[in-house]
C-alpha positions as a printed NumPy array, in Angstrom:
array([[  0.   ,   0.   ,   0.   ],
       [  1.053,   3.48 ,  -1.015],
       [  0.876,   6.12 ,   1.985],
       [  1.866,   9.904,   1.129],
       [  1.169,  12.825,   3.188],
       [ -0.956,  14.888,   1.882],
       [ -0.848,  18.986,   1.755],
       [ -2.863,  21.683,   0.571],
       [ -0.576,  23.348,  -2.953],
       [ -0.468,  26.758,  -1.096],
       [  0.534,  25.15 ,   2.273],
       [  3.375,  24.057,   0.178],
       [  3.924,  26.831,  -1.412],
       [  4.162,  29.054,   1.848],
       [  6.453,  26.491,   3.054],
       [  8.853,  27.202,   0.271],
       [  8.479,  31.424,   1.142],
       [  9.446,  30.444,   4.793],
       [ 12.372,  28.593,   3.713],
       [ 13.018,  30.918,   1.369],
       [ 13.127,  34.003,   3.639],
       [ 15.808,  31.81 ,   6.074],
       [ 18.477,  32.399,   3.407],
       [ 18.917,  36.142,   4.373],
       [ 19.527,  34.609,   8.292],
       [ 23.049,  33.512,   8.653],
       [ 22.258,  32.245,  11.824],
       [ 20.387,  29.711,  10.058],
       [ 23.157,  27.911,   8.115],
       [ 21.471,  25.276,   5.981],
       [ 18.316,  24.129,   7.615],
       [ 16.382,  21.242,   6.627],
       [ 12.621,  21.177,   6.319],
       [ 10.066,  19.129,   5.953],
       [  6.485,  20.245,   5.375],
       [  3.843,  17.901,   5.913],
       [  0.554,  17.249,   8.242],
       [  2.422,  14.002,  10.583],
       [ -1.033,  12.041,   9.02 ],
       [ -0.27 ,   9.397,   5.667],
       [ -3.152,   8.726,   3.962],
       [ -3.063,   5.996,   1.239],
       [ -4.518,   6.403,  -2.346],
       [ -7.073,   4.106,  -1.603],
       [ -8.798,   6.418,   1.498],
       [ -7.542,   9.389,  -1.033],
       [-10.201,   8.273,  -3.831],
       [-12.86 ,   6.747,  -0.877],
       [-12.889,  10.637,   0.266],
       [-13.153,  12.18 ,  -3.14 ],
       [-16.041,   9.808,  -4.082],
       [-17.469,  10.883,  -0.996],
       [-17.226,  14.466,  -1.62 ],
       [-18.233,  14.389,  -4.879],
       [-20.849,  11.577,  -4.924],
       [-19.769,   9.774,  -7.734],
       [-17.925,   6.736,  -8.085],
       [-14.797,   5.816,  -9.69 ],
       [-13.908,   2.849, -11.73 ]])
């Protein structure tokens, strides 16, 4: 089974602007990030909750 964690495109993108933004710092040094919720979901409960939403099913 095939478990990603999902996030939202503009979480992501924000993400990238906050790491982004550290350069200027040279406190920082180079920092390693990882953006993500802490929940996997697998594709399988990823296309159960968009048939859900969208009441139709999927072949």
């Amino acid at each position: 089974m095939i478990v990603r964690d999902y996030i939202h495109v503009v979480d992501l993108a924000d993400g990238h602007i906050a790491a982004l933004c550290k350069l200027d710092d040279p406190k920082t040094g180079c920092e390693v990030y990882n953006l993500g919720t802490g929940k996997g979901t697998s594709v399988l409960e990823m296309v159960a909750a968009f048939e859900q939403a969208s009441g139709k099913v999927t072949d």
